[in-house]
ROTI-762914 format. One line per field, with one value per residue (C-alpha): residue number from 1; x, y negated, z. Coordinates in steps of 0.05 Angstrom, whole numbers, padded with zeros to 5 digits. Layout:
<sites>
nr: c(NUM_...)
px: c(X_...)
py: c(Y_...)
pz: c(Z_...)
</sites>
This chain:
<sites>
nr: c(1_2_3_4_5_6_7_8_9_10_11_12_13_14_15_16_17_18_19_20_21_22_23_24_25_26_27_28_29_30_31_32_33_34_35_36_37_38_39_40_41_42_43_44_45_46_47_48_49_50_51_52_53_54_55_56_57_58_59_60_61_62_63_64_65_66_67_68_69_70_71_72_73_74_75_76_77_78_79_80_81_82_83_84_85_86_87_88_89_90_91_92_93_94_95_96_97_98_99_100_101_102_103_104_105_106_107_108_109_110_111_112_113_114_115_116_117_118_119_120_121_122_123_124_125_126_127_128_129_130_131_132_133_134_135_136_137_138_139_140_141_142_143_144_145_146_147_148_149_150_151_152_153_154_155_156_157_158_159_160_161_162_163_164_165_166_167_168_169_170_171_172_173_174_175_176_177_178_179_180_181_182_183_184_185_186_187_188_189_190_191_192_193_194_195_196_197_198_199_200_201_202_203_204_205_206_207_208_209_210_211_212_213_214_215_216_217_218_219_220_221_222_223_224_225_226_227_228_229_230_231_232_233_234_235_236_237_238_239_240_241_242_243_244_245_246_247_248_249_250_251_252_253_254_255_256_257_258_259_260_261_262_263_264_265_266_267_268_269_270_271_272_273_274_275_276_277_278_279_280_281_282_283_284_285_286_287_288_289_290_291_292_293_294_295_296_297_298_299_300_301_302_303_304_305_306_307_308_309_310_311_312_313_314_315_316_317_318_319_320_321_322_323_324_325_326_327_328_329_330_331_332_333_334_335_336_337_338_339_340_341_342_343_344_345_346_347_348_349_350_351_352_353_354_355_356_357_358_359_360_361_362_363_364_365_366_367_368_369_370_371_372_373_374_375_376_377_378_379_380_381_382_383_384_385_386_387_388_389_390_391_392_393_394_395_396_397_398_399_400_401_402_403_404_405_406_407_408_409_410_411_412_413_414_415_416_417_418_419_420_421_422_423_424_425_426_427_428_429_430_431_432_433_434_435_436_437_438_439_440_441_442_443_444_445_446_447_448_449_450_451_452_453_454_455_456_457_458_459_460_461_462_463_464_465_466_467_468_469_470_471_472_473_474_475_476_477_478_479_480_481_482_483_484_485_486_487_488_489_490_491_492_493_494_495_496_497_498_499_500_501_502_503_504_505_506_507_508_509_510_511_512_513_514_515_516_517_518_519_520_521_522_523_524_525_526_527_528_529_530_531_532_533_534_535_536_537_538_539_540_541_542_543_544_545_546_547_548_549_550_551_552_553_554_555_556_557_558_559_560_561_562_563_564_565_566_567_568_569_570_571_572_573_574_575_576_577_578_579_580)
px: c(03075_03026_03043_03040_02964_02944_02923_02855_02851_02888_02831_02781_02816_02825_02750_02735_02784_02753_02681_02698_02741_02677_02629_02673_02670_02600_02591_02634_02586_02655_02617_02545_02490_02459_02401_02366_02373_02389_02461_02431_02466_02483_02517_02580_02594_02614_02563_02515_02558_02540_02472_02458_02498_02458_02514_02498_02519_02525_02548_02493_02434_02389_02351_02366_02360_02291_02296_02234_02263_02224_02283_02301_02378_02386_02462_02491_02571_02594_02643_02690_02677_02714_02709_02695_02756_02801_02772_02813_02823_02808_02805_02770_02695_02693_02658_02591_02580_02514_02501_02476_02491_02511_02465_02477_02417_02404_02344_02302_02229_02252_02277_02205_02201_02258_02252_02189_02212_02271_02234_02284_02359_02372_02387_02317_02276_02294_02311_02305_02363_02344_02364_02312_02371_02349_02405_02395_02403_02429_02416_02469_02453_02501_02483_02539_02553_02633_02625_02587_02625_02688_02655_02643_02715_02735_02697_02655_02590_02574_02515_02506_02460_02454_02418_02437_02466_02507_02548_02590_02630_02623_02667_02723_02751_02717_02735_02805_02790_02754_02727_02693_02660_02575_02539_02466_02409_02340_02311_02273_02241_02227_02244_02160_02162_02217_02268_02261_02274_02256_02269_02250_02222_02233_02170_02205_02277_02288_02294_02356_02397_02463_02433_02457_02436_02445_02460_02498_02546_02559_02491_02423_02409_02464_02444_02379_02396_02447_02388_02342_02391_02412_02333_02318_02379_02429_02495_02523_02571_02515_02494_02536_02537_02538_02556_02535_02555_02483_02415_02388_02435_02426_02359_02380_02429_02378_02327_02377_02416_02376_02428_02414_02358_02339_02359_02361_02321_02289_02227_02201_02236_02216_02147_02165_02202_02160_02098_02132_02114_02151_02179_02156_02166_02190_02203_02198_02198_02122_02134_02198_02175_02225_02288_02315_02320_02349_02385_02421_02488_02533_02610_02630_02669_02609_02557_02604_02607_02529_02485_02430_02424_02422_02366_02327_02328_02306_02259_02248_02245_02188_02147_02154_02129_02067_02062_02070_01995_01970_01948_01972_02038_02037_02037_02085_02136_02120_02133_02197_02227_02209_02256_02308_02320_02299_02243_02171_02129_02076_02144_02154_02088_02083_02161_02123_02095_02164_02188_02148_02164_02185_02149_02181_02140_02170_02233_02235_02227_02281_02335_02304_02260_02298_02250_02239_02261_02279_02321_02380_02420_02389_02392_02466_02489_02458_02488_02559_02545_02515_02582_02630_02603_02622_02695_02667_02687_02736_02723_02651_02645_02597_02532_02526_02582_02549_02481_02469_02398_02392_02353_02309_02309_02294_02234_02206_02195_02155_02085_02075_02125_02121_02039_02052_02043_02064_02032_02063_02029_02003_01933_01928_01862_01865_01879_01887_01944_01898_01866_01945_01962_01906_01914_01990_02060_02107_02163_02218_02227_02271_02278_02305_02315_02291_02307_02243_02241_02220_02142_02148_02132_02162_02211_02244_02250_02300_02335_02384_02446_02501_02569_02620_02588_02533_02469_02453_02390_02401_02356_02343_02364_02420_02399_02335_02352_02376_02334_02275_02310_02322_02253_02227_02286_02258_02184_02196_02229_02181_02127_02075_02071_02043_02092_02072_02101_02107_02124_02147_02169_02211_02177_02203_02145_02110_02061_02074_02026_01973_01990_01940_01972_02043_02007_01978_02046_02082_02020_02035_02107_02092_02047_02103_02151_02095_02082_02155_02162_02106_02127_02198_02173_02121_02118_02094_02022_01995_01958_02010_02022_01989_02005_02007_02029_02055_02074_02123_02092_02140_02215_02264_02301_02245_02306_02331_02269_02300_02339_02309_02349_02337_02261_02246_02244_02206_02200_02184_02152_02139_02077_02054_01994_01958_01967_02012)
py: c(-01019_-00999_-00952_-00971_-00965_-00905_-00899_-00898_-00967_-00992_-00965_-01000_-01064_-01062_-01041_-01110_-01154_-01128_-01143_-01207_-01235_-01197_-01237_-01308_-01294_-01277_-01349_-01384_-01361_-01320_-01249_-01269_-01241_-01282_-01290_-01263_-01304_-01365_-01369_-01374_-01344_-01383_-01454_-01466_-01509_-01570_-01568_-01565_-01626_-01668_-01645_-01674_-01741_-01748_-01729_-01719_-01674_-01597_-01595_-01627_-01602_-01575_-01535_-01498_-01522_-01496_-01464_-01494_-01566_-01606_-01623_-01589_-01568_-01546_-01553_-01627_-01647_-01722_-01754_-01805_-01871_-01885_-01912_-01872_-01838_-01848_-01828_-01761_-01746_-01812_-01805_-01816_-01786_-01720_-01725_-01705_-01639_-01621_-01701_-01683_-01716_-01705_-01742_-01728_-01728_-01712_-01679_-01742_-01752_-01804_-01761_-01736_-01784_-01752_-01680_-01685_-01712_-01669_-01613_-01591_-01596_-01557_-01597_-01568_-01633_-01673_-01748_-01805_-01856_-01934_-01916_-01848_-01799_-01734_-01724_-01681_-01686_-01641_-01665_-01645_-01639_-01674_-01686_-01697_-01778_-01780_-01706_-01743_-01808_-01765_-01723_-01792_-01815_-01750_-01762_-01691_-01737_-01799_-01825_-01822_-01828_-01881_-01933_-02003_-02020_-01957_-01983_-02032_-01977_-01943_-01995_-02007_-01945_-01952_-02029_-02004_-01981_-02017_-01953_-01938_-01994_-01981_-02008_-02011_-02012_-01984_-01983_-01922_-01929_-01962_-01915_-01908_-01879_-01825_-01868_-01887_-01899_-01857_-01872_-01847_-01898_-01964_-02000_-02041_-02053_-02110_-02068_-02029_-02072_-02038_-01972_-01911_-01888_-01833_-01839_-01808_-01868_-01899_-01885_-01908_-01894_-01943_-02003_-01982_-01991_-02052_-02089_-02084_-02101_-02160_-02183_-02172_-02215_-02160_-02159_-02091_-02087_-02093_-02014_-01956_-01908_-01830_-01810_-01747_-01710_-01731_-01755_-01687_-01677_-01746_-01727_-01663_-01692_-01743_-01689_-01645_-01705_-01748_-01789_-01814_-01868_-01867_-01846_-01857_-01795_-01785_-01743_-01697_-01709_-01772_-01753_-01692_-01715_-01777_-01727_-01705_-01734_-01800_-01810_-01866_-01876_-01951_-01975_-01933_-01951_-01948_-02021_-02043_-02018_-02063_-02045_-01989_-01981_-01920_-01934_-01895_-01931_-01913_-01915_-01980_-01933_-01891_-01948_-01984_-01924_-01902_-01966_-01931_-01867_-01909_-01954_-01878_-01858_-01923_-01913_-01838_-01852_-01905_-01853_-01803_-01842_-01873_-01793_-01769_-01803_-01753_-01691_-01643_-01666_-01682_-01606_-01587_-01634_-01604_-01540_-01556_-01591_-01534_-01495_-01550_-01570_-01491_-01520_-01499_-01524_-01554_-01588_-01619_-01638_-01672_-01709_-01753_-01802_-01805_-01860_-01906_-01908_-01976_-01990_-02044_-02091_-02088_-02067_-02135_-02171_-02129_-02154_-02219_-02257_-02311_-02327_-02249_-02244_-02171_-02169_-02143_-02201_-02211_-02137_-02135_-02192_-02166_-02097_-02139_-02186_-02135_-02080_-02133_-02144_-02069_-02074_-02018_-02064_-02120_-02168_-02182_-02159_-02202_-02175_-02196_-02147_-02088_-02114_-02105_-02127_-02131_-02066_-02082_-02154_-02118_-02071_-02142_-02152_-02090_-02084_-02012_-02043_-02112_-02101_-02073_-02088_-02094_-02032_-02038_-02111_-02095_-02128_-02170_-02198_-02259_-02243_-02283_-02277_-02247_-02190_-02175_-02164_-02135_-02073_-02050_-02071_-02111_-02075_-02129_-02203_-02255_-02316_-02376_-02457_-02514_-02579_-02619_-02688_-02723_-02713_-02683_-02618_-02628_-02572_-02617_-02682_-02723_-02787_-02842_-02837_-02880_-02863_-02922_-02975_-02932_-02909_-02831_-02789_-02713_-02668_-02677_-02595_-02579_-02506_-02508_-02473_-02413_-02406_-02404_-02358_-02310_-02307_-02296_-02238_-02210_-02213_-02184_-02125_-02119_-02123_-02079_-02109_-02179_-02228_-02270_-02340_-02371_-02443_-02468_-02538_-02559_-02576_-02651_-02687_-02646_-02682_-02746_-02710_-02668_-02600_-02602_-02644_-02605_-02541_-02576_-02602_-02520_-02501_-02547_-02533_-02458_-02464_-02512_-02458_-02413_-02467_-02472_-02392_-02378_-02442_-02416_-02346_-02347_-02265_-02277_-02267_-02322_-02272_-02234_-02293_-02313_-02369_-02397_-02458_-02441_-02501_-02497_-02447_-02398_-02414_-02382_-02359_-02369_-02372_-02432_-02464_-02541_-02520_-02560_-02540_-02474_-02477_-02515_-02459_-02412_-02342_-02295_-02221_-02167_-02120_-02057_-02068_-02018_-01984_-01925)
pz: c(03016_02969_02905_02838_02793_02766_02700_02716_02744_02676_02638_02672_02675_02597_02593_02634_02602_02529_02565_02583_02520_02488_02520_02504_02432_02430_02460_02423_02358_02341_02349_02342_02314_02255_02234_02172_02110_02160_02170_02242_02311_02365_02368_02396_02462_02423_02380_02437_02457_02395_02385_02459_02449_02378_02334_02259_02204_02200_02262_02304_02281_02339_02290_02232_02153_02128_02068_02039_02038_01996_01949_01891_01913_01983_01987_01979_01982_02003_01948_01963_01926_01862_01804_01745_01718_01648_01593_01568_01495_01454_01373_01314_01301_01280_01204_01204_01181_01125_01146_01211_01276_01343_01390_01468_01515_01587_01624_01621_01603_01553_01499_01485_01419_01390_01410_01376_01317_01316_01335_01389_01405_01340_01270_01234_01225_01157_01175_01124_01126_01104_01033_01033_01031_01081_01148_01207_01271_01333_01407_01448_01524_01565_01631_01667_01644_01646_01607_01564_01554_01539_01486_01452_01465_01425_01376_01389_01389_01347_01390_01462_01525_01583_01615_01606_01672_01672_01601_01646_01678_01618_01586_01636_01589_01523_01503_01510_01433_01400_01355_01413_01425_01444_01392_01423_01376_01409_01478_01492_01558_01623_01675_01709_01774_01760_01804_01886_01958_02004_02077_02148_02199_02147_02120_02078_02035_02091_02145_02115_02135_02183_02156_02114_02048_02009_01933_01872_01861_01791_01775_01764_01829_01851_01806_01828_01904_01892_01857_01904_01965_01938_01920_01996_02013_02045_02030_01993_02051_02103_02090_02092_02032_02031_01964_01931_01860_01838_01859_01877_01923_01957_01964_01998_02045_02067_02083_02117_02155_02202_02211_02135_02139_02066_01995_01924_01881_01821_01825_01831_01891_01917_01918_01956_02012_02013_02032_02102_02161_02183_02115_02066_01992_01994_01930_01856_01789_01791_01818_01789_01726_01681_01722_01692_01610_01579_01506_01458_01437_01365_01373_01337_01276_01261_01254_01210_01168_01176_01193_01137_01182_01248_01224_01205_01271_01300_01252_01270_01347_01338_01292_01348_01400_01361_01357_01429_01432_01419_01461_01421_01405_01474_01497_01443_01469_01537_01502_01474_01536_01580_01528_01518_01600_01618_01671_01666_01610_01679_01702_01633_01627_01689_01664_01610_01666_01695_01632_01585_01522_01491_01418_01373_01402_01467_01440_01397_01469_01503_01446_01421_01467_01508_01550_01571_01646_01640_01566_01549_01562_01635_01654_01629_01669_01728_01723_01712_01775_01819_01802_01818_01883_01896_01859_01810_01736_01723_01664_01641_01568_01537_01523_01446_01438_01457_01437_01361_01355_01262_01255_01302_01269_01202_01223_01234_01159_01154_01176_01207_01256_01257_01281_01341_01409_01471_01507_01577_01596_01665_01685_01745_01773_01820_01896_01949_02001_02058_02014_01988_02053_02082_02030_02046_02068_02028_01992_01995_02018_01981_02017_01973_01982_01942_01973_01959_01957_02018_02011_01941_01907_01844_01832_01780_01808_01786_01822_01799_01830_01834_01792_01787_01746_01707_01747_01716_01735_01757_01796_01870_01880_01821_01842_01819_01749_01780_01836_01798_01741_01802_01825_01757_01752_01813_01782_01719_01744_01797_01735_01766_01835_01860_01879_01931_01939_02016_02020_02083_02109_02177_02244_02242_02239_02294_02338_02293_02232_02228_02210_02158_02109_02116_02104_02035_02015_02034_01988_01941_01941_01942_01872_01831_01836_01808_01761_01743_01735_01692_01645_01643_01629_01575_01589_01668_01678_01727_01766_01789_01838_01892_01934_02009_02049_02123_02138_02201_02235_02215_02230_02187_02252_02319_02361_02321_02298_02296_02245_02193_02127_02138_02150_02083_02040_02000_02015_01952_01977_01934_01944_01903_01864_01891_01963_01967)
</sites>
């Protein structure tokens, strides 16, 4: 029988168990080296796992984040959705103190009119109220949006910051008291190119369809997205969202997850990440120009008690922006933004192309002009309809009682306003459908049906139908209204683009007539809608439509193409103006 171990062997067994438990840990990524400035080291067996079965996320990356992303935050955090939170400690305004008051801003290109006229965030600049008596003014940056909509609740501001369609959450909270009702009086800007999608192997909205996006939620960005979803006929549900705490961080997440197909940015972003290889810039507000507009809205108490000093800086805003003109005030507001968002004064500079600023002009066709596809009224009943769809607001406060549109009415009666003009009318030269699409890809397709009558292209045909004893005439297509108001919707936000109109018929009279004739009569059809758009729409230019009969050789669905209600339609595509 054999004697017991010596010590010895115990000390070399330890020595090879260490070695070996050693070794485990070292390739479990437990003991690894890492790598400088990297977070690098080895990856552990699972992930290894993932990476090879094309998992996503932190832990299936095959290579390691590079530091030099093209985004301006490297680290991004997923939010669950929700809607936007109570509002926490509701009272009356505080009083203004020296008559100066507390306007909120955020880090946005469209402030320039007033931090040039206020000359900064501080209260220095002497206002004039409607009644000549001097008040100041201190901007308070707010950029977080519920921060900001609280600090109004409380009273700690008396005028804050959004963009229209962001007011509708806004007021699932505010309307609960009616002293806090938004009382909007001025549009500032159209958001120009400082909002987009940017997506990886996706030439068009169309074709994000059963993907993922990246967005901050209850946002811009989400309006933004839901708009243009909806325009290329996908349902909200049909993508998945990845939410973020704010649009640099979607940006982020979409560079660093490749498992994200596109996201929702502001620049300089956009512009970045559109610049690496196999991603595109699909859509900005370079093309949907009228999509997004920024306002400043009064709690309902204060402009009761203050409507002089609100109609000065309506006033005071306009003045700044006939101003910002200028080169020179141009670099000083450059100047004082680089101080007031603590970014460089080239970064600032470079901001001002990012919004256009809306004169009264335009502003007078934002509040007052019916027939304007992209007003108030239209742009707040789109935010309502397309927020619904997502369960993100309840009841539909009606627009009139947010909109208060009598100092803009008044600035009407005096000339240095009243003269103005509207300085963001883009020019369009005729072009026919072949050069359009010869130049660059479309952005977005909305398909929409008109049910002609039988060899008709009257969009407003009528007929006599038959109701008990009484013969009464209504249209041949009851949906013709709200088609075409959608179309014209879809053109004036998409005001710097070229809408091309496709009008197709059904393949039932194939071999029976020349296809000659039902090409005229899709062309025909294709052109009344136009017709109908640009009559509806007295702010439409013509040109920005070009038109096209197909006929039936393009099927709605070329695996069902005797499907004959579906084929007679018109399909509305959207292209930039100029390649991108």
């Amino acid at each position: 029988m054999a004697g017991k171990p010596k010590p010895a062997f115990y000390a070399v067994l330890g020595i090879l168990v260490l070695g070996l438990v050693g070794f485990a840990l070292w390739r479990m990524d437990i003991l690894a080296p890492k790598g400088k400035g990297d977070g690098g080291g080895k990856i552990s067996k699972d992930e290894l796992d993932k990476i090879k079965k094309g998992g996503g996320g932190a832990a299936g990356k095959a290579e390691a984040d590079d530091k030099n992303a093209p985004t301006t935050v490297k680290e991004y955090k997923f939010v669950t959705a929700a809607k936007l939170p109570p509002v926490k400690g509701v009272s009356s305004y505080e009083k203004m103190k020296d008559r100066t008051v507390r306007f909120a801003l955020n880090v946005w290109a469209g402030w320039a009119p007033i931090l040039l006229a206020n000359n900064g965030l501080k209260p220095g600049a002497e206002w004039k109220d409607a009644k000549g008596k001097p008040f100041k003014i201190e901007l308070v940056l707010i950029d977080d949006p519920v921060a900001m909509r609280d600090a109004y609740a409380a009273g700690k501001i008396h005028i804050g910051w959004a963009t229209l369609d962001m007011l509708p959450l806004f007021l699932e909270e505010l309307r609960k008291d009616s002293r806090l009702m938004p009382r909007v009086y001025q549009q500032v800007d159209w958001s120009n190119g400082g909002d987009g999608i940017v997506a990886r192997g996706v030439e068009n909205i169309n074709q994000l369809r059963g993907k993922t996006v990246a967005l901050a939620q209850n946002s811009p960005s989400e309006y933004f997205l839901l708009n243009t979803l909806i325009n290329s006929g996908i349902q909200p549900d049909e993508v998945t969202y990845k939410f973020t705490g704010d649009a640099f961080q979607a940006a982020a997440a979409f560079n660093s997850d490749k498992t994200i197909t596109a996201c929702v940015s502001w620049a300089p972003d956009i512009y970045n990440l559109s610049k690496v290889k196999g991603n595109k810039l699909v859509v900005s507000t370079a093309t949907a120009n009228k999509l997004i507009a920024d306002v400043w809205f009064a709690r309902a108490d204060f402009a009761q008690d203050h409507m002089d000093i609100l109609e000065g800086i309506v006033r005071g805003i306009f003045d700044g922006m006939e101003a910002l003109k200028s080169q020179e005030n141009k670099q000083k507001v450059a100047a004082i933004m680089a101080k007031a968002y603590n970014i460089p004064p080239t970064d600032a500079m470079n901001m001002l192309g990012d919004a256009h600023s809306t004169n009264y002009a335009e502003n007078r066709d934002f509040f007052l002009n019916q027939n304007n596809p992209t007003n108030f009224e239209r742009t707040w009943d789109t935010a309502y309809y397309l927020y619904k769809r997502r369960g993100k607001v309840t009841d539909t406060t009606p627009f009139d009682q947010v909109m208060d549109f009598s100092i803009i009415k008044k600035l009407g009666d005096d000339e240095k306003y009243s003269k103005s003009k509207n300085e963001y009318d883009v020019k369009f030269a005729p072009k026919s459908v072949t050069a359009i699409k010869a130049e660059s890809g479309e952005i977005l397709t909305k398909t929409v049906v008109i049910h002609f009558f039988p060899n008709s292209w009257d969009v407003y045909k009528r007929v006599q139908k038959q109701e008990g004893n009484r013969t009464v005439e209504e249209l041949y297509d009851p949906n013709v209204p709200f088609v075409v108001e959608e179309i014209g919707k879809l053109a004036g936000q998409f005001g710097a683009s070229r809408i091309v109109i496709e009008g197709h018929t059904d393949g039932s009279m194939k071999d029976r007539v020349p296809f000659d004739a039902v090409s005229q009569l899709s062309q025909n059809r294709a052109n009344s809608v136009k017709e109908a758009l640009v009559k509806k729409f007295k702010s439409l230019n013509p040109n920005q439509f070009s038109v096209v009969g197909m006929g039936w050789n393009k099927p709605a669905d070329a695996n069902d193409p005797q499907n004959h209600a579906k084929n007679r339609r018109v399909e509305v595509k959207v292209y930039p103006l100029e390649q991108q």
